[in-house]
C-alpha positions in Angstrom: -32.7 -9.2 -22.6 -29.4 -10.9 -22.0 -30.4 -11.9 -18.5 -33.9 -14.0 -20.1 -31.8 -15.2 -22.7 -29.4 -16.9 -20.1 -32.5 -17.9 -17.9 -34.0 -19.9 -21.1 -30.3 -21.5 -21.6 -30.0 -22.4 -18.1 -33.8 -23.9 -17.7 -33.0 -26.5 -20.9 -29.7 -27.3 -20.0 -30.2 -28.4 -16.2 -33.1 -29.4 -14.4 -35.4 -27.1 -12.2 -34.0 -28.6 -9.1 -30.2 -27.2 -10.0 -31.0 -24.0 -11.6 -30.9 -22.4 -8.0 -27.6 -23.8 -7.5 -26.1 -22.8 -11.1 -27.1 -19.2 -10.2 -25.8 -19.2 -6.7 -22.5 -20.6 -8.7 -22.7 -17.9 -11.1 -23.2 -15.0 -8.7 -19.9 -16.1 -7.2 -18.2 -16.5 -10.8 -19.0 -13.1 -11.1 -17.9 -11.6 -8.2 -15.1 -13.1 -8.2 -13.8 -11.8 -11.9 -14.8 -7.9 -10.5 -11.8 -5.8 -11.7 -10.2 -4.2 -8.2 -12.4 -1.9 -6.0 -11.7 1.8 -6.6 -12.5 4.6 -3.7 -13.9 6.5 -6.6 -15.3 5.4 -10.0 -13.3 5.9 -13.2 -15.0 7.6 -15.8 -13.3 10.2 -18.4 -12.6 12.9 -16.3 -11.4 10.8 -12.9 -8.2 8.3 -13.5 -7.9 5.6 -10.2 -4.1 4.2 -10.0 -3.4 1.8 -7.1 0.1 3.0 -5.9 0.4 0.4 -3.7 -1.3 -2.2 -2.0 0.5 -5.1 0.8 -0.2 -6.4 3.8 3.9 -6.5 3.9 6.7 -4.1 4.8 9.3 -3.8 2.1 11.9 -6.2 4.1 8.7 -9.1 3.7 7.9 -8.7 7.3 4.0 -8.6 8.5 2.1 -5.2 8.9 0.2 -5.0 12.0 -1.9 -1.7 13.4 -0.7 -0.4 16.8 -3.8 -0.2 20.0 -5.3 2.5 21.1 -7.1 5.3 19.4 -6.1 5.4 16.1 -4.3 8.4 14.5 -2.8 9.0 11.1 -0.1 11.2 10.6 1.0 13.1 7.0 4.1 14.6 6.5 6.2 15.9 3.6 9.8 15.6 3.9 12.6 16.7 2.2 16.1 15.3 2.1 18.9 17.6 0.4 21.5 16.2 -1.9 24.1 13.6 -0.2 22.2 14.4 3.3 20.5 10.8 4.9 18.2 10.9 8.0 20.5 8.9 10.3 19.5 5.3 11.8 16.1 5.3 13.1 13.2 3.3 13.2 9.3 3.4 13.3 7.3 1.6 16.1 3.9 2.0 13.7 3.3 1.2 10.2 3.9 4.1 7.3 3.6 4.3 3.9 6.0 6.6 1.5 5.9 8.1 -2.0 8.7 9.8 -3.3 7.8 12.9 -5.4 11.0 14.3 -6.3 14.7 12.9 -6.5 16.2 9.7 -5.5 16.0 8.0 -2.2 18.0 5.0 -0.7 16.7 3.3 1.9 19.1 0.7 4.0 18.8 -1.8 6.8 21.4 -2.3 9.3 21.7 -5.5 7.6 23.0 -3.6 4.2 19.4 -4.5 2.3 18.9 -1.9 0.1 15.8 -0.2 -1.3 16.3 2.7 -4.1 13.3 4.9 -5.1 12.9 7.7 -7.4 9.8 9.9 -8.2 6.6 8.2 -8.8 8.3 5.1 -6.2 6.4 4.2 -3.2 7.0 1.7 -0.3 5.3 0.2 2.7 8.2 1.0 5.6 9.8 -1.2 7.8 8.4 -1.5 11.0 10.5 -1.6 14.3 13.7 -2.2 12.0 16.7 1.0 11.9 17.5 2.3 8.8 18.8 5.1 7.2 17.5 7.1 3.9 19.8 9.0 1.6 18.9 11.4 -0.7 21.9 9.5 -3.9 20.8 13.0 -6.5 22.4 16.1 -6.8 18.6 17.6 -6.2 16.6 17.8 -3.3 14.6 14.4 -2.3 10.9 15.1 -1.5 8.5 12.3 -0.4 5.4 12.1 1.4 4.7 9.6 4.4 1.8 8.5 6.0 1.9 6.7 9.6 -1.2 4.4 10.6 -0.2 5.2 14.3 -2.1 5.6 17.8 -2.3 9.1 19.9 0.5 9.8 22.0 2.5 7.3 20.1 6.0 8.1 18.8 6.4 7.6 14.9 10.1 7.3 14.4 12.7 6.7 17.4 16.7 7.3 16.9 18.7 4.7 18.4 20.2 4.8 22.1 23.1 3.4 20.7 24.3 2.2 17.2 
């Protein structure tokens, strides 16, 4: 009903000729106020949060996908209290979410990222840092690597 109503606005208000050319305008009005594309619907029962969404790592720097035959890698990793992971770096992207504790991540450059549960980050690529777990409990995240087969995902230093 709305739709003819709008038809019978648009006919008066602009000649035949242009109608064709408001609706093409419209159509792209319309698309382009869509509210953000889920991977699932939200109704009641299902609740869609974006967590996080860049084409950036966290340092600013642009995210690129490694060649070959894609692979993604999961992992859950847990840091205790006051222990870090040492200097290392990752050659592919990842993505990380902590679920318990606080984390802080640092660049050899002494930027500084802190993160506690709920917190989630787009790694630095090809840059060492170092995570420490700053709580008295145990950090737990979960990472995701966008890598290729056969490729490394993180790489400790030669030297430091």
């Amino acid at each position: 009903m709305l739709r003819h109503s709008l038809q019978g606005i648009l006919m008066v208000m602009f000649p035949l000729q242009n109608v064709h050319i408001f609706r093409l305008m419209a159509v792209c009005v319309l698309i382009w106020v869509q509210p953000n594309a889920y991977a699932l619907d939200q109704t009641d029962a299902i609740h869609v949060q974006t967590v996080l969404k860049t084409q950036t790592s966290w340092d600013g720097k642009a995210l690129g996908y490694p060649k070959g035959q894609a692979e993604i890698t999961g992992m859950i990793v847990e840091i205790a209290p006051g222990a870090e992971t040492g200097w290392h770096l990752h050659a592919v992207p990842s993505f990380g979410m902590v679920l318990e504790g606080e984390l802080e991540v640092q660049l050899k450059d002494g930027a500084t990222k802190q993160l506690k549960a709920g917190e989630a980050l787009a790694e630095v690529v090809n840059t060492l840092h170092n995570g420490r777990n700053l709580g008295a409990t145990p950090v737990k995240l979960i990472v995701f690597y966008a890598g290729a087969v056969g490729q490394k995902l993180s790489e400790k230093p030669t030297h430091e």
